[in-house]
C-alpha positions in Angstrom: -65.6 2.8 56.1 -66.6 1.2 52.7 -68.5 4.6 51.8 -65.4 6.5 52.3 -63.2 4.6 49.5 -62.6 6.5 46.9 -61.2 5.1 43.3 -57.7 7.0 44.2 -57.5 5.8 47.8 -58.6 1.9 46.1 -56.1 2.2 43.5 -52.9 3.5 45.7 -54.1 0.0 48.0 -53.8 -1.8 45.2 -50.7 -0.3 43.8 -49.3 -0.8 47.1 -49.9 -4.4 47.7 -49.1 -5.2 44.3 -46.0 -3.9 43.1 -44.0 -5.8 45.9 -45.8 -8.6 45.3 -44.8 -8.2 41.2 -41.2 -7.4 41.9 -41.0 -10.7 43.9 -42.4 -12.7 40.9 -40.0 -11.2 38.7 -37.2 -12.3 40.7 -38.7 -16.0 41.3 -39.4 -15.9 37.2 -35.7 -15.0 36.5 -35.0 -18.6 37.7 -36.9 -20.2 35.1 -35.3 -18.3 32.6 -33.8 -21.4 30.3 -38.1 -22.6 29.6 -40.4 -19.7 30.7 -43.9 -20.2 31.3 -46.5 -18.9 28.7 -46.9 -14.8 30.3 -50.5 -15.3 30.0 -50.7 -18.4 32.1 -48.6 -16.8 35.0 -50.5 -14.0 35.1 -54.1 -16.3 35.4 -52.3 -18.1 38.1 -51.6 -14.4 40.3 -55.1 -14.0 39.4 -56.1 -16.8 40.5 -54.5 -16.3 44.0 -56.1 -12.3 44.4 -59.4 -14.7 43.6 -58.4 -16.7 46.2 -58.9 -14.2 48.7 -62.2 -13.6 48.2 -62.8 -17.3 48.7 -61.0 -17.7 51.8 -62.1 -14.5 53.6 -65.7 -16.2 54.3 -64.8 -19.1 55.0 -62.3 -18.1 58.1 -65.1 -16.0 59.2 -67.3 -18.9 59.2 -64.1 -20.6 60.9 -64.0 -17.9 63.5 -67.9 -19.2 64.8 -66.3 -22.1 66.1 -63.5 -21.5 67.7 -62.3 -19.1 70.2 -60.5 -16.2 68.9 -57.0 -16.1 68.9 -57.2 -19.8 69.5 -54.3 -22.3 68.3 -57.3 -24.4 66.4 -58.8 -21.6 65.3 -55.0 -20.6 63.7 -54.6 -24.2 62.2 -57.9 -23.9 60.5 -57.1 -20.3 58.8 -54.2 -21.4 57.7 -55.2 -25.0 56.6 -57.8 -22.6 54.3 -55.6 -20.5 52.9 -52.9 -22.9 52.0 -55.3 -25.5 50.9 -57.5 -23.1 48.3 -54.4 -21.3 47.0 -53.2 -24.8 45.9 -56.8 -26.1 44.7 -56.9 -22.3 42.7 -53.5 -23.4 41.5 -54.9 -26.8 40.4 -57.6 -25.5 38.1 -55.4 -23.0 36.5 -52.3 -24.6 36.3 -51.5 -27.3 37.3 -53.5 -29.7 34.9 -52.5 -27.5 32.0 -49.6 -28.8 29.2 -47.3 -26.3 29.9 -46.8 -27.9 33.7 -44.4 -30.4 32.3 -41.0 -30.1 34.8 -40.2 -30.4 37.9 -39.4 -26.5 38.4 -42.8 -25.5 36.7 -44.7 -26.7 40.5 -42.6 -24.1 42.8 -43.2 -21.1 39.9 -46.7 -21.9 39.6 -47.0 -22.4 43.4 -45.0 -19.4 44.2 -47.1 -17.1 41.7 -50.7 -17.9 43.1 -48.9 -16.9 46.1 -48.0 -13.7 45.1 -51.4 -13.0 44.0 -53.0 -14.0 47.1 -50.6 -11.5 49.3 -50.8 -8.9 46.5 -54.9 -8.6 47.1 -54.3 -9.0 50.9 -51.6 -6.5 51.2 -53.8 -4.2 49.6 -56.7 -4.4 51.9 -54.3 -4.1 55.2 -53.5 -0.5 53.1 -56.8 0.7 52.4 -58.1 1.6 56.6 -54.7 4.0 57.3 -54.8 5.3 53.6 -58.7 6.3 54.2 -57.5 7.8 57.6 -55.0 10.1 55.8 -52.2 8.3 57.4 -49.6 7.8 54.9 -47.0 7.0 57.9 -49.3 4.3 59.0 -49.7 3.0 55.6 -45.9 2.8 54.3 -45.0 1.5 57.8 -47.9 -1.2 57.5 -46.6 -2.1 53.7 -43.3 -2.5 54.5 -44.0 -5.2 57.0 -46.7 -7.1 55.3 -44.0 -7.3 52.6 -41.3 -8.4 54.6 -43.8 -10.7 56.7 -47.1 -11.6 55.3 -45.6 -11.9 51.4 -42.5 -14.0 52.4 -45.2 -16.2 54.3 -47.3 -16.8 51.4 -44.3 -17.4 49.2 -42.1 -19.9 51.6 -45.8 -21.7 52.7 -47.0 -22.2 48.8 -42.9 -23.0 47.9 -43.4 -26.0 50.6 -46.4 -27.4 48.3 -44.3 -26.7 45.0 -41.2 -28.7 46.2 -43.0 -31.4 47.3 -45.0 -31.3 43.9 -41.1 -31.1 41.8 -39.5 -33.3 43.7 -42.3 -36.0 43.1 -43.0 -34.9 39.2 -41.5 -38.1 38.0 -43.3 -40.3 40.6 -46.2 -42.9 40.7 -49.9 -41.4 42.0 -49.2 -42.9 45.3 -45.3 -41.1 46.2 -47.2 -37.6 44.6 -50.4 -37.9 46.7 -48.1 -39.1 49.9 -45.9 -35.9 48.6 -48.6 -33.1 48.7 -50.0 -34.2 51.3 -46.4 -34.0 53.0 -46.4 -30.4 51.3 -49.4 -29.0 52.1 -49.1 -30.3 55.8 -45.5 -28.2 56.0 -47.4 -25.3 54.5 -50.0 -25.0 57.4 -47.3 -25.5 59.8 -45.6 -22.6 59.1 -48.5 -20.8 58.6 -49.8 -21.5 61.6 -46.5 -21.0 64.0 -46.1 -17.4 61.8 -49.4 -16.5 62.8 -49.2 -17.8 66.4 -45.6 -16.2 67.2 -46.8 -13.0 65.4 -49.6 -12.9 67.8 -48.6 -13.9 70.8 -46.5 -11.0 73.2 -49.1 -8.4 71.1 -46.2 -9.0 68.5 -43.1 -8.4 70.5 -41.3 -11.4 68.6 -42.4 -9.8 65.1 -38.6 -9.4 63.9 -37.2 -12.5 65.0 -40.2 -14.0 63.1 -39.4 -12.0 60.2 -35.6 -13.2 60.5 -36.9 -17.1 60.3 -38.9 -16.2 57.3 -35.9 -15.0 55.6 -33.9 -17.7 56.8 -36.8 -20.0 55.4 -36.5 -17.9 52.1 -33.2 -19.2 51.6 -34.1 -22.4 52.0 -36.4 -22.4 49.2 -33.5 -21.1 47.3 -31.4 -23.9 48.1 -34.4 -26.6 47.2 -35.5 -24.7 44.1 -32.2 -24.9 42.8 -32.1 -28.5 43.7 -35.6 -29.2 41.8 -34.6 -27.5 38.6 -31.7 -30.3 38.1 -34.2 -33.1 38.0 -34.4 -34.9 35.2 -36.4 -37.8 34.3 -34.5 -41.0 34.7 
C-alpha cells in the first residue's frame, strides 16, 4: 500500500490528523493566556510528540512478540510506552528548559506533546481509506479518532501534567512520588480506553467516548485549580 501514497493522498492525512489536533491546542493555549509560552517552544514540543510516534510504533511491535494479542498485558505495555516516551519526549524539549517555570506550564507542555503524538497518529489511521478512494470511510474514521483517540492522548498526558503542577513547588522526593502517581493514572486510562474500545468488537465505543469527555472536564476543573498556585 506504501507504493500507492501519493504526495496529495500524504498531505490530505496529514491535514486531516492535524488540524483537529491544532484547533485543540489553541483552545488548551487560550488558558495560558496571562504568560504564554515562547511559540517556538510549543511548537518543538508537538514536534516532539509526531516524533514520538515513530519511536513508539517499534517498540509496541516488539511488545506484540511477547504477548498474546489483544491481551490485557499486552494493552498495559502499549500504553505504558506511549505515555512514558511522550513524557520522556516532553522532558528533553521542555521540561528542563527556563521557560517551564509555573505550575500551569507542566499541563500545556504535557497536553501539547500530546497533541502532536495524536496529530501523526490520526493521520496514518487516514491514509489506508484515503488510498482506497473512500472519503466516507475516512471522514467517518477522523471524526472518531478525534473524539476518541485525541481526547485520550490529551486527558492521559493532562494526568502527568497535573501531577507535575501540583508538585512544582515540591522537594525531589513529593515530585518523583508525584509523576510516578501521574504517569501510573496515565497508563490506566490508557489501558481501560483501549480495553473497553476493544472488547464487544467496539460495541461500548460511545459510552467510552462519553467518559472521555466527562474525564475532559475534569482536566478543566484541575487545570484551573493548578494555575492558582503560587509559591508559598
Amino acid at each position: 500500500m506504501a507504493d500507492s501514497i501519493d504526495p496529495t493522498t500524504f498531505f490530505y492525512a496529514l491535514l486531516g490528523g492535524i488540524l483537529p489536533a491544532v484547533l485543540w491546542l489553541w483552545f488548551w493555549l487560550k488558558e495560558d493566556m496571562k504568560k504564554p509560552e515562547p511559540r517556538g517552544l510549543i511548537l518543538m514540543s508537538f514536534i516532539a510528540g509526531m516524533v514520538a510516534v515513530m519511536i513508539v510504533l517499534p517498540m509496541e511491535k516488539l511488545a506484540s512478540v511477547f504477548f498474546a494479542p489483544t491481551s490485557f498485558s499486552l494493552l498495559i505495555v502499549w500504553s505504558a510506552i506511549e505515555e512514558i516516551v511522550k513524557y520522556s519526549a516532553i522532558t528533553l524539549v521542555a521540561l528542563r528548559s527556563k521557560y517551564f517555570d509555573e505550575p500551569i506550564d507542566a499541563l500545556i507542555y504535557m497536553i501539547t506533546v500530546a497533541l502532536g503524538f495524536a496529530a501523526l497518529e490520526n493521520s496514518m489511521f487516514l491514509i489506508g481509506p484515503l488510498v482506497n478512494g473512500d472519503v466516507t470511510v475516512s471522514f467517518l474514521t477522523g471524526n472518531l479518532r478525534y473524539m476518541g483517540a485525541t481526547l485520550l492522548h490529551v486527558a492521559a498526558s493532562a494526568s502527568v501534567g497535573v501531577a507535575l503542577g501540583l508538585s512544582f513547588y515540591k522537594g525531589p522526593f513529593v515530585k518523583t512520588i508525584s509523576t510516578i502517581i501521574g504517569l501510573s493514572t496515565a497508563i490506566a486510562l490508557h489501558t481501560f480506553f483501549n480495553f473497553f474500545i476493544i472488547r464487544n468488537n467496539g460495541e461500548d465505543t460511545f459510552t467510552v467516548f462519553l467518559y472521555l469527555w466527562m474525564t475532559v472536564v475534569v482536566v478543566i476543573f484541575f487545570f484551573e485549580k493548578v494555575k492558582r498556585i503560587k509559591n508559598q
